[in-house]
C-alpha positions in Angstrom: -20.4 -41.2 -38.0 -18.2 -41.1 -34.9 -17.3 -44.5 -32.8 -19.6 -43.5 -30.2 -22.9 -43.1 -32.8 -21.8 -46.0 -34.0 -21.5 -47.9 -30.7 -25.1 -46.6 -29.5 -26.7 -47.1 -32.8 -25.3 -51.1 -32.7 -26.0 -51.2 -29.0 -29.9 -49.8 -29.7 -30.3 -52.2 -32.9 -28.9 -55.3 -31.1 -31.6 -54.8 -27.9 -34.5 -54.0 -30.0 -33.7 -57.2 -31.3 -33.1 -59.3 -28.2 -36.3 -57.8 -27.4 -38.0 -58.8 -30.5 -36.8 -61.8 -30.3 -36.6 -62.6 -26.5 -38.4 -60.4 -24.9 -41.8 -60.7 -26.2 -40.9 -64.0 -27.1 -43.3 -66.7 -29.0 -47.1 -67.3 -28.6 -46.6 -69.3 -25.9 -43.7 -71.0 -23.9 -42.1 -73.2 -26.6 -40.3 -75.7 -25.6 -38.9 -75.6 -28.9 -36.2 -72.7 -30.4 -37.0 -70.8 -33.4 -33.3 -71.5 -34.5 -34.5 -75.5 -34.1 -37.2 -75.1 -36.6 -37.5 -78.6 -38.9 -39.2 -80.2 -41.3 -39.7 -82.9 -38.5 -38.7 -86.5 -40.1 -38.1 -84.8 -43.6 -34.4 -83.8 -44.0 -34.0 -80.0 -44.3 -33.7 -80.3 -48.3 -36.5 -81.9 -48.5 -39.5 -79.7 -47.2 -39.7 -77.5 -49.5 -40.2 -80.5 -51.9 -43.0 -81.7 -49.7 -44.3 -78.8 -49.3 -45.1 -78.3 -53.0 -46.2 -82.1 -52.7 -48.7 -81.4 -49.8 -50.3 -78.3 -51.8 -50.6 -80.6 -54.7 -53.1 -83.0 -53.0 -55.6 -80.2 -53.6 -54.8 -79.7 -57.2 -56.3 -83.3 -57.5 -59.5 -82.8 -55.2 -60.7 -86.7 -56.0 -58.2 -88.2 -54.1 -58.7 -86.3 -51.4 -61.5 -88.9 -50.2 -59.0 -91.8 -51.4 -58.4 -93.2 -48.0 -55.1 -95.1 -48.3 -53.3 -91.7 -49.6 -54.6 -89.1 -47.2 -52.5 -91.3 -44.1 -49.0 -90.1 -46.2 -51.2 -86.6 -46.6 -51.5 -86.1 -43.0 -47.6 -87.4 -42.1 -46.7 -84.9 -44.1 -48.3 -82.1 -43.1 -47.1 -82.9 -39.4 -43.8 -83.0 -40.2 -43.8 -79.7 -42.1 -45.7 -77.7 -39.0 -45.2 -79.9 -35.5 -42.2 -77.0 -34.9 -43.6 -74.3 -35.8 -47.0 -75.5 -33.9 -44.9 -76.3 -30.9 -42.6 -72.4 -31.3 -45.6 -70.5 -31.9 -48.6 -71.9 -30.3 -47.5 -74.7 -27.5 -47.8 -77.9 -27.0 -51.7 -79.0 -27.2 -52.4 -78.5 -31.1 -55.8 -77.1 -30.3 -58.3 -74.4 -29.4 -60.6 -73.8 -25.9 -62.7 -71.2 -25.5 -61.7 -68.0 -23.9 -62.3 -67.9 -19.9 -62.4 -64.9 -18.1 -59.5 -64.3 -16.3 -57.4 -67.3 -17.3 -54.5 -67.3 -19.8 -54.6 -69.0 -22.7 -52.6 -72.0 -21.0 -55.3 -72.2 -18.2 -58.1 -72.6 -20.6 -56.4 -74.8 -22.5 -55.9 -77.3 -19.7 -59.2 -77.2 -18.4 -60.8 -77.9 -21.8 -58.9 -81.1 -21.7 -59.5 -82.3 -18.0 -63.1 -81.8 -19.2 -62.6 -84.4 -21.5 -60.8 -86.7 -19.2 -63.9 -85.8 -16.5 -66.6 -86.5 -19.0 -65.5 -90.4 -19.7 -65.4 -91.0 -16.0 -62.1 -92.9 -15.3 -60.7 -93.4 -12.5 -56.6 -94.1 -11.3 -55.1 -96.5 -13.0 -57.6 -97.0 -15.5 -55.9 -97.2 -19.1 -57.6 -94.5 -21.2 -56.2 -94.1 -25.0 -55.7 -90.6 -26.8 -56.6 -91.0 -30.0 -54.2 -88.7 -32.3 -52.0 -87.2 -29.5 -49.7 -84.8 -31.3 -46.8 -84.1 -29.1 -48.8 -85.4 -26.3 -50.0 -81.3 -24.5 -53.4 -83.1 -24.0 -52.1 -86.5 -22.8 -50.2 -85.1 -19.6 -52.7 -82.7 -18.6 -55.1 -85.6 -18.6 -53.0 -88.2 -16.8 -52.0 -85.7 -14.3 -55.5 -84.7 -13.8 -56.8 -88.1 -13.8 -53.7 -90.7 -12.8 -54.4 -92.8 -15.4 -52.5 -94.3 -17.7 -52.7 -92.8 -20.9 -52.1 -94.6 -24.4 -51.2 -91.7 -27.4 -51.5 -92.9 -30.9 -50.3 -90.5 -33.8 -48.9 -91.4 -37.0 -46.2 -88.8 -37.4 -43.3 -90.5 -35.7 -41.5 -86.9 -35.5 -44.5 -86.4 -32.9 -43.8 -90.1 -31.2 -40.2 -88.7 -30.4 -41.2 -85.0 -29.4 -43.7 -86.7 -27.3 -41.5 -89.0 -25.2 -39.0 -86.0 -24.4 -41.9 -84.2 -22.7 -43.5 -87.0 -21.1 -39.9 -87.7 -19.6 -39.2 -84.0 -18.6 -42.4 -83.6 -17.2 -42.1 -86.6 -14.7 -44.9 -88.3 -16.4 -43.3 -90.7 -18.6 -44.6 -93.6 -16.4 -48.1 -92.7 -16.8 -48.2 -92.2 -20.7 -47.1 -94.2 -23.6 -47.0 -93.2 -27.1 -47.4 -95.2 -30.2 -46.2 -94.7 -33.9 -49.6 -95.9 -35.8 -52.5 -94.8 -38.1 -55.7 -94.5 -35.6 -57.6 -96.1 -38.6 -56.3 -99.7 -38.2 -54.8 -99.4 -34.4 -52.3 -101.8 -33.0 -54.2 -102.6 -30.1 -56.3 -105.6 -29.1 -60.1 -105.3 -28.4 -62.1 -104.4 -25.4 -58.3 -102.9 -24.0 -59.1 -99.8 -22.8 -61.0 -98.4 -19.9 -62.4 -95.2 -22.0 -61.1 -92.9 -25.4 -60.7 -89.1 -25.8 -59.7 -87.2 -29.3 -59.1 -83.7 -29.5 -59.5 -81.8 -32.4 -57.8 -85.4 -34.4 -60.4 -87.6 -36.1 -61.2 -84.8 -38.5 -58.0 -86.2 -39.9 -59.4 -89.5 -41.1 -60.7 -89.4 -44.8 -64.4 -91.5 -43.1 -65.2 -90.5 -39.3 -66.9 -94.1 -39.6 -63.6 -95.6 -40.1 -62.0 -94.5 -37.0 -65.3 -94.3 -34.7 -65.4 -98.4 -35.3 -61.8 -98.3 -34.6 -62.3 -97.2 -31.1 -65.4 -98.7 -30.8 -63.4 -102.1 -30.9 -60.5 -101.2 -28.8 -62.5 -100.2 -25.8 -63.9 -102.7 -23.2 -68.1 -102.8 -23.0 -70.0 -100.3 -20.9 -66.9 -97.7 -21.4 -67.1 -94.0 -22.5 -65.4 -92.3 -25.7 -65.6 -88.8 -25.8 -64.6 -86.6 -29.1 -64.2 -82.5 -29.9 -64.7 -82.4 -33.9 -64.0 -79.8 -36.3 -67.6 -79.0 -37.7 -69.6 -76.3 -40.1 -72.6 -75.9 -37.9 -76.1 -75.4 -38.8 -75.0 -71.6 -39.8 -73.3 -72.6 -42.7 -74.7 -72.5 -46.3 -73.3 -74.4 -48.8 -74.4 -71.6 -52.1 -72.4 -69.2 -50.3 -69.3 -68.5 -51.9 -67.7 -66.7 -48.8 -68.9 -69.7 -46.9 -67.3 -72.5 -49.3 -63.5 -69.8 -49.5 -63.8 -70.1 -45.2 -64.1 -73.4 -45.2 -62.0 -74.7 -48.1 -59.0 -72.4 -46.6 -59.4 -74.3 -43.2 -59.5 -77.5 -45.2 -56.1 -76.9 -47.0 -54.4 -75.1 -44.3 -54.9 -78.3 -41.9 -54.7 -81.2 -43.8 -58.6 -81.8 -43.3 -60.1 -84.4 -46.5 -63.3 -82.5 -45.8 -65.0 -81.1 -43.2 -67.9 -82.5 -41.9 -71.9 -81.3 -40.8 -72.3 -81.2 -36.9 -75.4 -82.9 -38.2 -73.4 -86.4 -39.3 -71.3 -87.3 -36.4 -74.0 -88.6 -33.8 -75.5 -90.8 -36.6 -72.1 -92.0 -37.1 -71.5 -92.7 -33.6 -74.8 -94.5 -33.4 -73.2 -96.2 -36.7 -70.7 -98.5 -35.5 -72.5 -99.2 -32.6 -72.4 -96.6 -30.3 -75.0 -94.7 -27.7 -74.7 -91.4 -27.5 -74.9 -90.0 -24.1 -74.6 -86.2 -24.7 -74.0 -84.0 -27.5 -73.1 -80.2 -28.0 -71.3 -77.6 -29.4 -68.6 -76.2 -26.9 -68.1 -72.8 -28.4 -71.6 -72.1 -28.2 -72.6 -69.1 -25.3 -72.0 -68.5 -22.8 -68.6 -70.0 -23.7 -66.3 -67.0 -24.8 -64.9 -67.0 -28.1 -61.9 -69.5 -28.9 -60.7 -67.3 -32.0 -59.7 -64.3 -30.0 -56.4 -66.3 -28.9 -55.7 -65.9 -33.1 -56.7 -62.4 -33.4 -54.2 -61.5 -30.2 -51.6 -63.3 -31.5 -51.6 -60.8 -35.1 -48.0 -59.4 -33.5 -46.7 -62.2 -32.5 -47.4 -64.4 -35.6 -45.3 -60.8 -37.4 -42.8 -61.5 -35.5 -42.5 -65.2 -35.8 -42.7 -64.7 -39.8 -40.0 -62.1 -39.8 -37.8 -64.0 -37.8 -38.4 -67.3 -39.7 -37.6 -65.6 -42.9 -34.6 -64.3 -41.7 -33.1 -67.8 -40.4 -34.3 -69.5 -43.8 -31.8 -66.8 -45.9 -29.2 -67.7 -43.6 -29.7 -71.0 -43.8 -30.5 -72.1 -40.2 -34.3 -73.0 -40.8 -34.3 -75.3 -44.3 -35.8 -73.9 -47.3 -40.0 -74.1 -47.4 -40.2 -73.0 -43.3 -41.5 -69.7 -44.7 -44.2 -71.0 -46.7 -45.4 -73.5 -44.1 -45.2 -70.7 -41.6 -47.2 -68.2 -44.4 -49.5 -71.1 -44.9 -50.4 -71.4 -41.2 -50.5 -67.7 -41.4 -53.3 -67.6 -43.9 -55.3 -70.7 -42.4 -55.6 -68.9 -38.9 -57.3 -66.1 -41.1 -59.9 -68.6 -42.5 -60.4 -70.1 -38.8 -61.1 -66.9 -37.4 -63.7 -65.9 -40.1 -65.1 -69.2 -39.3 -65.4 -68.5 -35.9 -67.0 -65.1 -35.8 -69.7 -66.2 -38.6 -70.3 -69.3 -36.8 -70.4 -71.6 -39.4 -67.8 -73.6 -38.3 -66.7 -75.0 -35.0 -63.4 -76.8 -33.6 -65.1 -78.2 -30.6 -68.4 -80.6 -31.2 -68.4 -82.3 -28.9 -69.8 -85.9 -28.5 -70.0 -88.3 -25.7 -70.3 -91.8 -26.4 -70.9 -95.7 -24.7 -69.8 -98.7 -25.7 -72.5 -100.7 -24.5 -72.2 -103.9 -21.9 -73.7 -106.2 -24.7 -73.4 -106.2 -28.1 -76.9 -105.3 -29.7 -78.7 -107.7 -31.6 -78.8 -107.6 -35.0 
C-alpha cells in the first residue's frame, strides 16, 4: 500500500470516527464526557465489585423489602449509572411524553414546570424536590417558578454534580441540595411551602414511609404533587410476559417493587393526606414517552461501542460496560412496558396537607 492509500485510508478512518464520536454525539447534550465516565463516589476499581454486589440484591429477593438495606441498594446503583445517565440521556433522570413538534428537551421541561404549576407556589416560596438526582428538574422548576428550591438525594456523587450545575447555570442562589435519605429527612416540620418528586419515591422500599415524610415537612394547607412508576390496570399478574417486563424494569432501576396505580391514593390518604387530583399522564391524548428509547437504538450502539472501547484501554474503570449493557437491557423492558400499557412512569397524584390536623 502506497503512503498516499495509506494517508487517505487513516484520514477516512480517523473522520468517520470524529464523526461517530462527535458528530452525532450522545443522546442528548451531556454536560458530561464519555472519556469522564465513573463509578461516581466508588473508586474506579471498585465498580465492578459493586456491580456484582448490586446484581446480588436480587439473588436474595427477601431483602429486597428490608428497608434499612435497600438505602445502600439505591447509593449504589447511582453511583454506578449518574454518568452514563447524565452522557447518554441528560440531566433530568426521567421520561415526558412525546409533544408534537418539541424536542425531547422541550418536553422534558414542560413536564416539570407542570409539576411546579400544579402545587401552586408562588416567588420565593421554599418548595422541596424530593429525590433530585443531579438537580435537571430542580432548575427548570426554580427558573420557571422563582422559588427556592430544596433537592434531597442520597447519592452524594449527585449532591456534588448538582451544585456544579446549579452554579453554572446562574441558579445556585435559588436551589440548595442536600446529602440525605428522603425517608427520615433533615428538615423540620411544617418548613416548606409545597413538595414535588419525579419519577423518585418508587425508590423507597414503603411509599407510606416517605409520603409521611413529606407530609411532616410541609406547612398545613400546602400542596405535594408526585409522578410514580406504576403497572396500571392493564397488567396481569399470571402473565409470565407481564411478570419478565416488569421484573426487568425492577432490576434495571433499583426499584424494591413496583407498585398498583391502584395503592398510591390510598396511601396518600394514609398519612393524612387529601387528594385533590389523580391520573395517569401517559394516557391519550398524551403521545407516547417510550419513543425517546426506541430513537435512541443508534445512539445507545454507539455509546456501548465507545464505552467498551475506553474500558480496554483503561480510561472508563472496569464494570462501565456492564452498567452501560444493563441500562441497555432495562430500556428494552421499559419500552415493552410502555407499548402494552401495563406500566406507567408518570401517575400522577396531587395532594393537600390540610390546615388542621383531622381528628382522630
Amino acid at each position: 500500500m502506497d503512503s498516499l492509500t495509506l494517508f487517505c485510508t487513516g484520514a477516512l478512518l480517523a473522520g468517520g470516527l470524529y464523526w461517530f464520536v462527535c458528530i452525532l454525539g450522545p443522546a442528548e447534550q451531556k454536560g458530561k464526557r464519555a472519556v469522564d465516565l465513573s463509578g461516581g463516589s466508588i473508586s474506579a476499581e471498585k465498580v465492578q465489585d459493586n456491580y456484582d454486589k448490586y446484581w446480588s440484591f436480587f439473588r436474595r429477593p427477601k431483602e429486597i423489602e428490608t428497608a434499612e438495606k435497600v438505602p445502600d441498594f439505591v447509593d449504589t446503583f447511582y453511583n454506578l449509572v449518574t454518568d452514563i445517565y447524565e452522557w447518554g440521556w441528560g440531566q433530568s433522570f426521567h421520561f415526558s411524553p412525546s409533544l408534537p413538534g418539541k424536542s425531547h428537551r422541550d418536553a422534558t421541561r414542560l413536564h416539570e414546570e407542570m409539576a411546579v404549576d400544579l402545587i401552586d407556589v408562588k416567588p420565593g416560596d421554599r418548595i422541596l424536590d424530593v429525590g433530585c438526582g443531579v438537580g435537571g428538574p430542580m432548575r427548570a422548576i426554580a427558573a420557571h417558578s422563582r422559588a427556592n428550591v430544596v433537592g434531597i438525594t442520597i447519592n452524594e456523587y449527585q449532591v456534588k454534580r448538582a451544585h456544579l450545575h446549579n452554579k453554572k447555570a446562574g441558579l445556585d442562589s435559588l436551589c440548595e441540595v442536600v446529602c440525605g435519605n428522603f425517608l427520615e429527612m433533615p428538615f423540620p416540620e411544617n418548613s416548606f411551602d409545597g413538595a414535588y418528586s419525579i419519577e423518585a419515591t418508587c425508590h423507597a422500599p414503603k411509599l407510606e414511609e416517605v409520603y409521611a415524610e413529606i407530609f411532616r415537612v410541609l406547612k398545613p394547607g400546602s400542596l405535594y404533587v408526585s409522578y410514580e412508576w406504576v403497572t396500571t390496570d392493564k397488567y396481569k399478574g399470571d402473565d409470565a410476559e407481564h411478570v419478565e417486563v416488569i421484573q426487568g424494569i425492577e432490576r434495571g432501576d433499583a426499584l424494591p417493587g413496583l407498585r398498583s396505580y391502584v395503592d398510591i391514593a390510598e396511601t396518600a390518604r394514609k398519612v393524612g393526606f387529601e387528594v385533590v387530583k389523580e391520573r395517569d399522564l401517559a394516557k391519550p391524548p398524551a403521545e407516547p414517552w417510550w419513543t425517546r428509547l426506541k430513537m435512541g437504538r443508534i445512539a445507545y450502539w454507539r455509546n456501548h461501542i465507545l464505552v467498551t472501547v475506553l474500558a480496554a484501554v483503561g480510561v472508563a474503570p472496569k464494570g462501565t460496560v456492564d452498567v452501560h449493557e444493563m441500562l441497555f437491557k432495562t430500556a428494552d423492558y421499559l419500552t415493552r412496558g410502555g407499548e402494552s400499557g401495563i406500566f406507567t412512569p408518570m401517575h400522577m397524584i396531587l395532594c393537600r396537607k390540610p390546615e388542621t390536623p383531622k381528628s382522630s
